[in-house]
C-alpha beads as a LAMMPS data file, in Angstrom:
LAMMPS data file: protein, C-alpha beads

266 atoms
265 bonds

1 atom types
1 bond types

-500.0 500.0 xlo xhi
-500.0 500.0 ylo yhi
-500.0 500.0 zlo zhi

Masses

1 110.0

Atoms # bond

1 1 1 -464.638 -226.290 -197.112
2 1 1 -466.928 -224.044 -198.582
3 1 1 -468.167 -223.370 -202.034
4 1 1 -470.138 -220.196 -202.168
5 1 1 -473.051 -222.174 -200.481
6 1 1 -475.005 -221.531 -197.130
7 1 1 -472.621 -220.237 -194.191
8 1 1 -470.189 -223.018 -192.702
9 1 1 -471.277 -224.023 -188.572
10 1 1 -468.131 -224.453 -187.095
11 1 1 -467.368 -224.948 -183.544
12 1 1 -466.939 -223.248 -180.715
13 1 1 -463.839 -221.328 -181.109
14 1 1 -461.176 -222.425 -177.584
15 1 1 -458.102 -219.779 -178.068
16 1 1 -455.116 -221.719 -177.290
17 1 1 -453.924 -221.324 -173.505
18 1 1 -450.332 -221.193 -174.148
19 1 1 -450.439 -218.420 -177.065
20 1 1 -450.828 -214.902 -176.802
21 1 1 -450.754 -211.520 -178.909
22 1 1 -448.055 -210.609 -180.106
23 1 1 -448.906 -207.824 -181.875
24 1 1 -452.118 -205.531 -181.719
25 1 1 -453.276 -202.942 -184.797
26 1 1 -455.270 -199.834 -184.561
27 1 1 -458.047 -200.664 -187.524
28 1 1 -458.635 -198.253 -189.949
29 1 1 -461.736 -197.539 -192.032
30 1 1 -462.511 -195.569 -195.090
31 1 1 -466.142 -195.219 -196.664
32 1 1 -467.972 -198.056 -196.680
33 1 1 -469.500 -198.803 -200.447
34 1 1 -465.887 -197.194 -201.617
35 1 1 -462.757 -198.366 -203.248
36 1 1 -460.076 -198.379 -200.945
37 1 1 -457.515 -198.370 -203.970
38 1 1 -457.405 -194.841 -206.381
39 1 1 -460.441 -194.629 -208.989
40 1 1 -457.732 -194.064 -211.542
41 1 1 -455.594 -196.914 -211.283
42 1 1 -458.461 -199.242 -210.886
43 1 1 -459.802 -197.677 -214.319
44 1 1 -456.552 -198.197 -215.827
45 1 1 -457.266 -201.646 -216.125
46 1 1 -460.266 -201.655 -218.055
47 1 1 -464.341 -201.240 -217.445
48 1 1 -464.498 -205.410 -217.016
49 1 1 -461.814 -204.952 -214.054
50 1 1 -464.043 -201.632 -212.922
51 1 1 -466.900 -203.779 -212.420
52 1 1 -465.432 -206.426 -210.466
53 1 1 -463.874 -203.610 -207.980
54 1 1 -467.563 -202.093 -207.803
55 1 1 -468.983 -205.879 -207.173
56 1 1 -466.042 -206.423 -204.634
57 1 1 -466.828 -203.542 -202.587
58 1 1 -470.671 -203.901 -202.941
59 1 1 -470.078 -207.520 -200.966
60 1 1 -467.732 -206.539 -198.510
61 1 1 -470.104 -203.922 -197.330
62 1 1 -473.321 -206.584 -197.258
63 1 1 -471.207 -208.498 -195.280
64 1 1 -469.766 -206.331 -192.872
65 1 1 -466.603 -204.719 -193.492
66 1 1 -466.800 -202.193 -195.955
67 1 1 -464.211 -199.901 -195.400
68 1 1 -462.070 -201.850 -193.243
69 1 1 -458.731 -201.489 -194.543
70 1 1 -456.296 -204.452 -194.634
71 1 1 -452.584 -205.183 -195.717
72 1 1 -452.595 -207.784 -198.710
73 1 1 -450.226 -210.426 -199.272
74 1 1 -449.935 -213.115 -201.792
75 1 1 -449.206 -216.439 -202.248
76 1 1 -449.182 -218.506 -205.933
77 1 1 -448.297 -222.748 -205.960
78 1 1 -445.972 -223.118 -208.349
79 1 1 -445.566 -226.636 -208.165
80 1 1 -445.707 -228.745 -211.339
81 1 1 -449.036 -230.062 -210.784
82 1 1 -449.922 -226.760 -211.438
83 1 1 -448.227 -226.394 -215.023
84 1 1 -451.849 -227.009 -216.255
85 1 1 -453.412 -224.343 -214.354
86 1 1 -451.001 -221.859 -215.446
87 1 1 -451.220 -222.622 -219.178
88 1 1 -455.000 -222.147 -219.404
89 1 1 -454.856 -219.118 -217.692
90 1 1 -456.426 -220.489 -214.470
91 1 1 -453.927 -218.642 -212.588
92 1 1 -454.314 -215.443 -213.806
93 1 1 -457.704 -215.254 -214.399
94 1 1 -458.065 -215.999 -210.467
95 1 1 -455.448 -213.147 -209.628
96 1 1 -456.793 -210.661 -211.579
97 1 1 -460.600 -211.561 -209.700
98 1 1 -458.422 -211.882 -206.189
99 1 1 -456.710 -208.238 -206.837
100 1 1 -460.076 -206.882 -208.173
101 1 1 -461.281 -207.743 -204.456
102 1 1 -458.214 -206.610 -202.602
103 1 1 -458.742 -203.009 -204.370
104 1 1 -461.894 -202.774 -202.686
105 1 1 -459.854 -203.005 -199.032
106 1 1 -455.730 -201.934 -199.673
107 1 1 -455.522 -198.541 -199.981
108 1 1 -452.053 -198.354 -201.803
109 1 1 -453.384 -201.204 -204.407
110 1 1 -450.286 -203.671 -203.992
111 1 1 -449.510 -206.921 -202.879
112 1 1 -446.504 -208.535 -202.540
113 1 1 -446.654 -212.055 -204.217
114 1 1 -444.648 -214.886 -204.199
115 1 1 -444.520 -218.409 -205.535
116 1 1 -444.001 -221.210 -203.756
117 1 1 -442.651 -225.010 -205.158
118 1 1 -439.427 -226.472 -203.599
119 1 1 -438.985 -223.662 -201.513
120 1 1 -440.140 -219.953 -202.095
121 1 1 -439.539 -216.740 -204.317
122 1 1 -440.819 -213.257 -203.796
123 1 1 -442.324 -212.384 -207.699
124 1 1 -442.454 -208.075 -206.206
125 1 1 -445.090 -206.617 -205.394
126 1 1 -448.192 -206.970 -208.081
127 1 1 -450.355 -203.524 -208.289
128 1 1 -453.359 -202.063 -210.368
129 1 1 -450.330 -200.499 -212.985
130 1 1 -449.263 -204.309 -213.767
131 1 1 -452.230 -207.074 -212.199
132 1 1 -452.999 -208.097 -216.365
133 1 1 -451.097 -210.171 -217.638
134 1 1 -449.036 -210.277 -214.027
135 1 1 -448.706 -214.536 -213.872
136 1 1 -447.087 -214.967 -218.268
137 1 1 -443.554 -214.786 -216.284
138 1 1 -444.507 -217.074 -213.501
139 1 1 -443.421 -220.959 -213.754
140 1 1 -443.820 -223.776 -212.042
141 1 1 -440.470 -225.694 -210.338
142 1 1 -441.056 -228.170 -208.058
143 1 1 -442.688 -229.752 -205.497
144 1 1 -444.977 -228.074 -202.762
145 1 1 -443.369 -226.368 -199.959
146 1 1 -446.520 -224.237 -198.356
147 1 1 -443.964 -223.560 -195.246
148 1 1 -441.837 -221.869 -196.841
149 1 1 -444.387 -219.844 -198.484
150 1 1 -445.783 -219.160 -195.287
151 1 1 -442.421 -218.348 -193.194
152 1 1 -441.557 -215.929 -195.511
153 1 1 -445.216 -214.457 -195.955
154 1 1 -445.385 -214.386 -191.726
155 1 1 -441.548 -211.919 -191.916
156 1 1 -444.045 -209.464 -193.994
157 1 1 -446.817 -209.159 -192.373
158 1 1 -445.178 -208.499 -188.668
159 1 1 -444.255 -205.521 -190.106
160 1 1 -447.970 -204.464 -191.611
161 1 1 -449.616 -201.382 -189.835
162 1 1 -453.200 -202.860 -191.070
163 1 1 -454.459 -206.362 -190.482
164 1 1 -453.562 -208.797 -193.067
165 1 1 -455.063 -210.481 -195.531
166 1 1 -453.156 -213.238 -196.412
167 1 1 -454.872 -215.635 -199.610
168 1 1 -452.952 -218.550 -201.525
169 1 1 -453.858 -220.158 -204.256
170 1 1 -453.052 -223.801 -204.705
171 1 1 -453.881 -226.619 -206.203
172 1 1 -453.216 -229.819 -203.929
173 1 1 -451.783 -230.647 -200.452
174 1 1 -448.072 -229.530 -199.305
175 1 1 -445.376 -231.225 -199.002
176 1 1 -445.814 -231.228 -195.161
177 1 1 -448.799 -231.032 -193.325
178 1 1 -447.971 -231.360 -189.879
179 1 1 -445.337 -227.579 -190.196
180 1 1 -447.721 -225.610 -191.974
181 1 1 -450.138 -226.463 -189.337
182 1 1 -447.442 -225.221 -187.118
183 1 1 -447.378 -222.166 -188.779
184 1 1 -450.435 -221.593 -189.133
185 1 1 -450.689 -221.918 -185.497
186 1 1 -447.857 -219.528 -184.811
187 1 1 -449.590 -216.692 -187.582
188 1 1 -452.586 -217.207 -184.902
189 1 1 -450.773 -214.834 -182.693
190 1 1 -450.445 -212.177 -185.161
191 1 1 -453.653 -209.911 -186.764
192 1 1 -453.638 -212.187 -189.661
193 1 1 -456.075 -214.109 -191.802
194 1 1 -455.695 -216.431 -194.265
195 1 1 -457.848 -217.315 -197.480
196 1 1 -457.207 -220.378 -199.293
197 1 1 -458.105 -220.855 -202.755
198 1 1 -458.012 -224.364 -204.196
199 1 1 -457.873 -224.884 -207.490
200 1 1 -458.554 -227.921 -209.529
201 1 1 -459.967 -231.396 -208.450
202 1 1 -457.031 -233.232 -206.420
203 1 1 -458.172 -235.205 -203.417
204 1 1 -455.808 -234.858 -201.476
205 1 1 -455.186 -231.113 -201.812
206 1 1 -459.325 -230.776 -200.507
207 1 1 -458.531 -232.756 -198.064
208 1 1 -455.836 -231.001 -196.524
209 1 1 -457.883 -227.293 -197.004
210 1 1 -460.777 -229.017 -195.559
211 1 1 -458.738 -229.884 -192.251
212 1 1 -456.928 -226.960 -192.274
213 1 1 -460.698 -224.764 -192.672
214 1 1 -462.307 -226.972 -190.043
215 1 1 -459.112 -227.317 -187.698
216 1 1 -460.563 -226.391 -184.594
217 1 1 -463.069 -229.273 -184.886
218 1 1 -459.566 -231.523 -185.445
219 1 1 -457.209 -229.822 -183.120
220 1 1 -459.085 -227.556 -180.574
221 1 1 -457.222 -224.929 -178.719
222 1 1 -454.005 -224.961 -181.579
223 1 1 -454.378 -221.481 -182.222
224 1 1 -455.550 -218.191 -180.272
225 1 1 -458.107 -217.344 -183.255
226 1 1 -459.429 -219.032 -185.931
227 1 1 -457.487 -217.736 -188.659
228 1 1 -458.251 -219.738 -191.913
229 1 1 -461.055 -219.460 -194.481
230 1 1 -460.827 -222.209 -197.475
231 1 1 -462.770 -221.986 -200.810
232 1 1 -462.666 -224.452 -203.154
233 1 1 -462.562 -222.976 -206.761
234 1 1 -462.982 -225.666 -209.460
235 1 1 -463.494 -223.543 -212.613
236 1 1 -463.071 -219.932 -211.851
237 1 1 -464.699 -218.788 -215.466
238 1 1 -467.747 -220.206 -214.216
239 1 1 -468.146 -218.464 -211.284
240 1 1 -469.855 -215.263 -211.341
241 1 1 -468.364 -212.216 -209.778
242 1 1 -470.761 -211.800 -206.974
243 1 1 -470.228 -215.563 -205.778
244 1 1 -466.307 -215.085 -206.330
245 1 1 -466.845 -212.151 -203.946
246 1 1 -468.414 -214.053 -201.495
247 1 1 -466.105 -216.431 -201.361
248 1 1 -463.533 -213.914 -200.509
249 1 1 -465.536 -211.866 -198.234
250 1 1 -466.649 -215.036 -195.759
251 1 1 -465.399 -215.287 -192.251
252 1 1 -464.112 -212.097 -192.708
253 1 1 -466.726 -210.318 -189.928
254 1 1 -465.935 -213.204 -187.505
255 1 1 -462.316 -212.679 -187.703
256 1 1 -462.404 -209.372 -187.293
257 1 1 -464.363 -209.616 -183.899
258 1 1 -462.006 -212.529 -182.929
259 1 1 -458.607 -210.393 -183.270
260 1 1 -460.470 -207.674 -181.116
261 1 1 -461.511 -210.227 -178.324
262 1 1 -457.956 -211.450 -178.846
263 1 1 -455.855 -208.423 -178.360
264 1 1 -454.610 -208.403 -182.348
265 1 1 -456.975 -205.652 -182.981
266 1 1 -458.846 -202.437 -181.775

Bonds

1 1 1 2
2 1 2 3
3 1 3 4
4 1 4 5
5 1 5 6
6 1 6 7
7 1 7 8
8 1 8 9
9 1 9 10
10 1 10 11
11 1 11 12
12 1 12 13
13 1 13 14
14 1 14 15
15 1 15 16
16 1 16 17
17 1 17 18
18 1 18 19
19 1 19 20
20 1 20 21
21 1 21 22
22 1 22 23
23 1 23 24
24 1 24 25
25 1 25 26
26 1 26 27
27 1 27 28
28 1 28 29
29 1 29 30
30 1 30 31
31 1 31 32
32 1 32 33
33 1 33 34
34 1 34 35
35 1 35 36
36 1 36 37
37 1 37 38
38 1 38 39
39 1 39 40
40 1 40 41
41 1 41 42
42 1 42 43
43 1 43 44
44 1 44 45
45 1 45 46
46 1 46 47
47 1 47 48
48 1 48 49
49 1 49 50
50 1 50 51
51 1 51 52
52 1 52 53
53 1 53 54
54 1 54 55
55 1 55 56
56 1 56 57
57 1 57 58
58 1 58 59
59 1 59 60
60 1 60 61
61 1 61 62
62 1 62 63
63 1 63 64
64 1 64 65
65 1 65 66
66 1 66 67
67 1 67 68
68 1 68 69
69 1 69 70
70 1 70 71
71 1 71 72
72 1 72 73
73 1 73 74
74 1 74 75
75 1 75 76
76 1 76 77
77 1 77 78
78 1 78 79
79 1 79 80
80 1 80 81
81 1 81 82
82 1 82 83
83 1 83 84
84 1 84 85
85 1 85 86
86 1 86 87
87 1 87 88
88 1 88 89
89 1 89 90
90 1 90 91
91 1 91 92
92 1 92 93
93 1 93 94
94 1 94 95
95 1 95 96
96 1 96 97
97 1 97 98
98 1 98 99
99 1 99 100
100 1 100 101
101 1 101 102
102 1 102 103
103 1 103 104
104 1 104 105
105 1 105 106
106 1 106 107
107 1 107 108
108 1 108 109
109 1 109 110
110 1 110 111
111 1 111 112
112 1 112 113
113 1 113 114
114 1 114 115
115 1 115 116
116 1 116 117
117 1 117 118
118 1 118 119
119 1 119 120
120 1 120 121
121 1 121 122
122 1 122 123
123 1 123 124
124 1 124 125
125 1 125 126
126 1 126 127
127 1 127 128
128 1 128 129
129 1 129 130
130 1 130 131
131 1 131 132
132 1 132 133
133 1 133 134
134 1 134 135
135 1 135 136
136 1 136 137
137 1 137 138
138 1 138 139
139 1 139 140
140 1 140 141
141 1 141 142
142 1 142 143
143 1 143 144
144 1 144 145
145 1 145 146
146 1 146 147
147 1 147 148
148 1 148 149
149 1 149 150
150 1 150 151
151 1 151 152
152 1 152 153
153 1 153 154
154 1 154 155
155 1 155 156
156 1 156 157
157 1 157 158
158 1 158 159
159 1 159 160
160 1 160 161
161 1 161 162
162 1 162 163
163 1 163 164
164 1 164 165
165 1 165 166
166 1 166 167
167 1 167 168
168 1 168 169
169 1 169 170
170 1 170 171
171 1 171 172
172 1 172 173
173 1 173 174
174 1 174 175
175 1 175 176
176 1 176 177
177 1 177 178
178 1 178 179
179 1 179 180
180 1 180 181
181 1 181 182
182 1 182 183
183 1 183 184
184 1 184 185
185 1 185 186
186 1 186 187
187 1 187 188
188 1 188 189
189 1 189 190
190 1 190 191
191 1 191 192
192 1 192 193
193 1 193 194
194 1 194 195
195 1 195 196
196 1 196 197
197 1 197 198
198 1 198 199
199 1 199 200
200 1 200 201
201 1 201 202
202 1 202 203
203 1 203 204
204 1 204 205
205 1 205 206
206 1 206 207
207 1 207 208
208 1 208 209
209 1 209 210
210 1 210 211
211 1 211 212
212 1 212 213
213 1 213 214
214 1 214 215
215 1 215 216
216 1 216 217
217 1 217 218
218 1 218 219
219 1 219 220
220 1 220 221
221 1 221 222
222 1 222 223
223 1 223 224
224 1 224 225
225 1 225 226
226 1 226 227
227 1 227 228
228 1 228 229
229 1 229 230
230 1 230 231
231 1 231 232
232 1 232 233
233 1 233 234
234 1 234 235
235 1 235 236
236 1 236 237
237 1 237 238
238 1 238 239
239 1 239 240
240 1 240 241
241 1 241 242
242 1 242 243
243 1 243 244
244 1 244 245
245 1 245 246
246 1 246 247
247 1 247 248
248 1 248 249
249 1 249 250
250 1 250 251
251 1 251 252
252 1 252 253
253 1 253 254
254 1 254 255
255 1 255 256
256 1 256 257
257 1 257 258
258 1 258 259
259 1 259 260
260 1 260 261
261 1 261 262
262 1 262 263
263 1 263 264
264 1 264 265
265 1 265 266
């Protein structure tokens, strides 16, 4: 579980014997140090949101893959615990910061997002024309069914033409840990990584994103790459851009070069 410290040691990656790629992507680049996303749409939004595009892209390039384009999807908790969250403006404070980054990487600017509580709901697709302001119609109903989040995230992204980049933000553990193990497991096989952003101060909910980030050292040779990143996010106003961007931007290299010894990528 990181926390915009020192870069996590993990362990030695074993791909899983009985997986295998399922689908491979030719990578793209643009220019490194560039927007992926259209200079006017990403000034539509304001000189603040500007600057966090221009900090985005600065980091991804320090860290190796500026100009690597990706496919962007979404994924919001809407379960009650985080009612809270959403009132404040936790929520969209954090996915205006998360899109900021994405414009530095998905050329067309949008993401499809979707909440997840006792089951799942696509929201459309969130762009730079509508990312302030995006989470006032968004509500919280239920409990916290990650899977079904997931399942319905995994139908979009078989169909990307990029790699994907796949964050969630949540605030606490799911409602079962064992299947979205599973399908995180099963995503393994695909040219997809995933970003978790907790939120918040639950136990249990670290926990859980802490196995999940570190599940090789818990489950070795579950998944043919190691496909998870976790970041735990206790007060997003307090963090400044560059360390938001970080956070984002970590693992990101490593994955990379693991979907290209995997097959997923070239």
């Amino acid at each position: 579980m990181g926390f915009f410290g020192s870069k996590k040691v993990k362990p030695a990656f074993v791909p899983a014997r009985n997986l295998s790629a399922k689908k491979t992507v030719n990578l793209s680049y643009g220019v490194a140090g560039q927007a992926a996303a259209k200079t006017s749409l990403i000034k539509a939004n304001g000189v603040d949101f500007e600057k966090k595009v221009k900090s985005a892209v600065n980091m991804q390039k320090a860290m190796g893959v500026g100009g690597l384009r990706w496919d962007v999807i979404a994924l919001i908790d809407e379960s009650y615990s985080m009612e809270h969250l959403f009132s404040n403006g936790t929520v969209q404070k954090l996915t205006e910061r998360a899109l900021a980054w994405t414009a530095g990487v998905d050329a067309d600017g949008m993401a499809p997002v979707g909440g997840f509580a006792s089951g799942f709901k696509w929201h459309g697709e969130v762009d730079l024309t509508n990312v302030m302001g995006c989470a006032a119609s968004w509500r919280c109903w239920g409990g916290t069914d990650l899977t079904a989040g997931l399942k319905a995230a995994f139908e979009v992204a078989k169909g990307a033409s990029n790699p994907v980049y796949l964050f969630i933000v949540t605030d606490g553990a799911p409602n079962n840990r064992e299947s979205v193990i599973e399908m995180v497991s099963k995503m393994s096989e695909y040219p997809i990584f995933i970003k978790i952003l907790l939120v918040g101060n639950d136990r249990q909910g670290k926990e859980f994103t802490d196995y999940l980030d570190n599940l090789e050292r818990h489950q070795p040779g579950r998944r043919l790459f190691d496909n998870v990143d976790a970041q735990h996010i206790v007060d997003v106003v307090r963090v400044s851009d560059d360390d938001f961007n970080k956070a984002m931007t970590e693992e990101l290299s490593d994955a990379v070069d693991a979907m290209k010894n995997a097959g997923l990528a070239r």
